[in-house]
N, C-alpha and C positions, 0 to 999 in steps of 0.2 A: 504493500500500500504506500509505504513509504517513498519508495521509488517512481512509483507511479507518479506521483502525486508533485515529486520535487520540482520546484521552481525554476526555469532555464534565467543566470542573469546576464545573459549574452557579454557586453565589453566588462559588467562587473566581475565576469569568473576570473577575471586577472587582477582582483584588486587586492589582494592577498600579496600577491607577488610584485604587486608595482614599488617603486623605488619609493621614501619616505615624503620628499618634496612634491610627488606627487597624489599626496594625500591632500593636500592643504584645502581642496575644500571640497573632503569627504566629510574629516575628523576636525573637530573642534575645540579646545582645552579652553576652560574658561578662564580668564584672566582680561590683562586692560585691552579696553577695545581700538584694534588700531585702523586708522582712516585706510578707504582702498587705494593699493595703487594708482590707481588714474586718477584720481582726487588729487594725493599727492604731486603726482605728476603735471596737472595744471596745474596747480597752485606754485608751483616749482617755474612755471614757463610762463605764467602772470608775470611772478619774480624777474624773470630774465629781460620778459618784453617790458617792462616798466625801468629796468635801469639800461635797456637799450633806447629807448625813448627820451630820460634823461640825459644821458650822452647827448645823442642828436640836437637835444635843445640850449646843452652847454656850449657844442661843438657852432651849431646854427648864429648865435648870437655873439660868439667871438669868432666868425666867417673871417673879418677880413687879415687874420694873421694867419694864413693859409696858402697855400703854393696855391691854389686855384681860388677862382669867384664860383663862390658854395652856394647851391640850391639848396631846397629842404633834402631831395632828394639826395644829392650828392651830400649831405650833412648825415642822413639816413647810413648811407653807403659806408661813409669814413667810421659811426660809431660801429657799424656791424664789422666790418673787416678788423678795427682795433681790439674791439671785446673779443672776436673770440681769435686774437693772436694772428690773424690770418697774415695783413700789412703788406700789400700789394706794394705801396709806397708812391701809389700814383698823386695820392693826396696826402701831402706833410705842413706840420704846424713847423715857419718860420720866423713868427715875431717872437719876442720876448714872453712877451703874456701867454701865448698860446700856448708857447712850449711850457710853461709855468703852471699854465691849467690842468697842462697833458700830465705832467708829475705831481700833483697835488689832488688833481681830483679825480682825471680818468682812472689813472692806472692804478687807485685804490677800486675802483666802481670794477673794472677790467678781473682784477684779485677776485669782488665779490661775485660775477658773471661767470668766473669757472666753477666758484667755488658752490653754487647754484647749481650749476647742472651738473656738478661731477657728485654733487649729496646725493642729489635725487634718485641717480643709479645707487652710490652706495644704501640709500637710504631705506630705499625699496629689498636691496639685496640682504639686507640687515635685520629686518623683520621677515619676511620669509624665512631665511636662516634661526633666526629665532624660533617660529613656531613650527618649521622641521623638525628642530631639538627638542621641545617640547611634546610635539606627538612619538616621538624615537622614545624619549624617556618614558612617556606615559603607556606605551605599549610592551616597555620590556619590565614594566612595574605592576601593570593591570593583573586581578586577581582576588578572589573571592568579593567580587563584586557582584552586582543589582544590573538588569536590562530591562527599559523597559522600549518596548515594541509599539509605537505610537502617544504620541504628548498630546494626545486631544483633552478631554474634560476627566476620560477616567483617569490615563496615565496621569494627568498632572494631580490628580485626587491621591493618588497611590503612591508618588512620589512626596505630595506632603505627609501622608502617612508614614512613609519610610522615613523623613526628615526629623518629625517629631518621635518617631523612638528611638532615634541618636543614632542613625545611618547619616555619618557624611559624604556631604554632595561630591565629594571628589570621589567615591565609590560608587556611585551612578550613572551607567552611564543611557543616552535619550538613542532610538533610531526613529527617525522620522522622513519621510518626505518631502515635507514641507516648510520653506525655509522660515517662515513667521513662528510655526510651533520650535525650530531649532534656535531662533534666538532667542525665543522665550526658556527656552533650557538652558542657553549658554549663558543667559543675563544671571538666571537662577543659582550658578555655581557650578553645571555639571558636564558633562562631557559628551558633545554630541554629535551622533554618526548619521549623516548624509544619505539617504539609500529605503529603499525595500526590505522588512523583514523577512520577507518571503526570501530572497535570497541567501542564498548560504556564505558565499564572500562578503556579504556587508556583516552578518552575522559574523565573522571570523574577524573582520578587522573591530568588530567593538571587541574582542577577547570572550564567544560564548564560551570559548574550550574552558578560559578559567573561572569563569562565572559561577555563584554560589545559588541565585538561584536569576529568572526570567520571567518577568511579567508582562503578558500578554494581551495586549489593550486595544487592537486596531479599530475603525468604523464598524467593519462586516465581519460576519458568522465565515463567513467561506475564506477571508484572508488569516483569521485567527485559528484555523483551523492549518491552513499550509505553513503559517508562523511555527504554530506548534509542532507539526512534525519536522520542518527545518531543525529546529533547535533541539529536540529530541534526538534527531542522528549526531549532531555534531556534539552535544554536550548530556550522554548517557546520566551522567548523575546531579545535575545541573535540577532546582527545584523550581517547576514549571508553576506559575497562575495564570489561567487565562479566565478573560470574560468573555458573553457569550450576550446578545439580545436576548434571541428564545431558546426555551428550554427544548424543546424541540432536538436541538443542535450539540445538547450539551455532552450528551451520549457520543459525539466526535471528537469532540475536544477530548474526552479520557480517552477514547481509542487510539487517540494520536501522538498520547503520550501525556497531559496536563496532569499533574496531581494535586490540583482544584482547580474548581470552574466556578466564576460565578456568574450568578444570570440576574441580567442588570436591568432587563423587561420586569424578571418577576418580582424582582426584590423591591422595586420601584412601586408596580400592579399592588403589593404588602403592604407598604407603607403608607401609601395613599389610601386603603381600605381603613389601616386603622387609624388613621389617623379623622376618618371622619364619624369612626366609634369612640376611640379613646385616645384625644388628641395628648395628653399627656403621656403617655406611654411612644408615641414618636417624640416627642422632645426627651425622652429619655435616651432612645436609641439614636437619635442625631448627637447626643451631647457622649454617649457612648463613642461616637460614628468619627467626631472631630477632633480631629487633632490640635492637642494644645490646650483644650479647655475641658476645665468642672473632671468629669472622669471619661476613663477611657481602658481598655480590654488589653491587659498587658500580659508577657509570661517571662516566669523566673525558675531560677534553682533553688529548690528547697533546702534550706538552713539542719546542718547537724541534730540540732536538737529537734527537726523537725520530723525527722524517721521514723516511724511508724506509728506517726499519732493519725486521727480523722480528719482529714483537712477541712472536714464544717466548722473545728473546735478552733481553725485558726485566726489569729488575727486579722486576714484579709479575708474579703471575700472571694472562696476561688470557686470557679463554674467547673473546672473541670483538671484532670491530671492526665499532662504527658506522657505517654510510658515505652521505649522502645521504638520511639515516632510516631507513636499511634495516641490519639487525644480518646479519656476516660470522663463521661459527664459524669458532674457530682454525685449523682445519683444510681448508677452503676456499680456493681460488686466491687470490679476493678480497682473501683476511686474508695475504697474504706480506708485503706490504710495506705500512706506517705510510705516509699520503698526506695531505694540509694540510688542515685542518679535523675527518680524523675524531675519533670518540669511543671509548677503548676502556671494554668492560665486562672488569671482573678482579675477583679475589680481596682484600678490603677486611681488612687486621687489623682489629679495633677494639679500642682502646685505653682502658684503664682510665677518664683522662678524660672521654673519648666518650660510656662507657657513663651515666653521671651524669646524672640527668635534668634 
């Protein structure tokens, strides 16, 4: 099924293998934002034609101490050929003052006319080089990291979710398609990859192989579905979430490898049901649901002394006990007595502090 099913990414199946500065804009590391090249680059040629203009107008209005009778043009001419060093010599400054001007004012203007365009290469040449080094570093350091497969409304939900239990954003990383939801990832702190999840080289160049777990977020039931068997082949123990519209669907998403699905039609169709019975019981589970505020559904390691006691008799309130990966509701044989290593999931205050971003 798997194979069947796999994604052709035509010029992407060499992105794996393409050289680093040819990443720059696949991959994105967040940090200062730097203007684009061609921005740069006029702004650089504004510079140039503004102090060649000046010339012209130095050169224009002290005309008559010059081997020739200077047009504009022919004043035009003299500052281009001086700035940039060229000096045909058809036209020379013979008075006193001209030559005077030529040393005092051109040939500092002349200095800053190279030193304009020759930045502008390095300049360019220099940030690029930089964020080369940055995705080279960040590639050969990625690892037990967070994917998430689309930044629309739910990925960015799940990524504040992941933020506020103390996953940092340098361990996140975004795939997207779309360049407005990847600056909105890159503004946010996180690292974001250029491309189709469906494809399997975009997935390789965010690091699935090292990935700890992958969440699965796209628009549609049928992309979330190829997502998840991509990332299933390449990354066997890798902890899959996908979401899913309809239920319907959700029975592919475990086929294909998800080891949960959630269904964001239904859960939605639930909430809104009760909430027009018992509208205080959805402000309970939103305030559950949010991150950052009042309480919220955390899991921990159980405390030494906490070994074999009943986890109702605890101080927290816990809903249920981790055991072997496998989650015990409170109310199950399983969950009577606390055992060495599990995890319980309980009722998280959060705390003013906490909530601070």
């Amino acid at each position: 099924m798997a194979k069947r099913f796999r994604p052709r990414g035509g010029d992407g199946e060499r992105l794996s293998s393409l050289p680093v500065h040819a990443l720059l804009g696949v991959i994105s590391i967040p940090g200062r934002v730097s203007r684009s090249p061609w921005a740069l680059i006029a702004r650089r040629v504004a510079y140039a034609v503004g102090i060649l203009l000046l010339v012209a107008v130095i050169v224009y209005l002290n005309r008559d101490g010059y081997s020739a009778d200077l047009t504009v043009v022919d004043a035009l001419y003299y500052s281009a050929v001086t700035l940039s060093t060229t000096g045909y010599g058809d036209i020379t400054p013979v008075s006193q003052g001209a030559r005077l001007v030529n040393t005092v004012v051109v040939t500092p203007l002349r200095i800053l006319f190279l030193a304009v365009l020759v930045g502008t290469t390095l300049s360019v040449l220099t940030d690029e080089s930089r964020r080369s080094w940055q995705i080279k570093r960040w590639r050969q350091r990625v690892k037990n990291h967070t994917i998430v497969v689309g930044y629309g409304t739910k990925g960015r939900s799940a990524v504040a979710a992941l933020l506020a239990d103390g996953v940092s954003p340098e361990r996140i990383v975004v795939i997207d398609t779309d360049p407005a939801a990847l600056e909105r990832a890159r503004s946010a702190g996180l690292v974001a990859v250029r491309g189709s999840g469906t494809r399997a080289e975009v997935l390789k160049i965010a690091g699935v192989g090292e990935a700890r777990s992958v969440v699965v977020a796209p628009n549609t039931d049928d992309t979330a579905v190829l997502v998840t068997l991509s990332v299933r082949e390449l990354a066997p123990r890798a902890l899959i979430t996908a979401s899913v519209r309809e239920l319907e669907n959700r029975h592919l998403l475990k086929q294909s490898g998800a080891d949960s699905v959630i269904v964001s039609a239904e859960t939605a169709g639930r909430m809104l049901g009760l909430a027009t019975v018992t509208p205080s019981v959805v402000e309970m589970m939103e305030d559950l649901l949010s991150p950052g505020e009042g309480f919220s559904v955390a899991e921990r390691s159980i405390l030494d002394e906490e070994v074999g006691a009943n986890p109702r008799t605890l101080a927290d309130i816990v809903l249920g006990v981790v055991r072997s990966g496998e989650l015990y509701r409170i109310d199950s044989p399983e969950a009577d007595s606390v055992e060495p290593g599990d995890r319980l999931l309980y009722v998280k205050r959060v705390e003013s502090e906490d909530a601070l971003p």
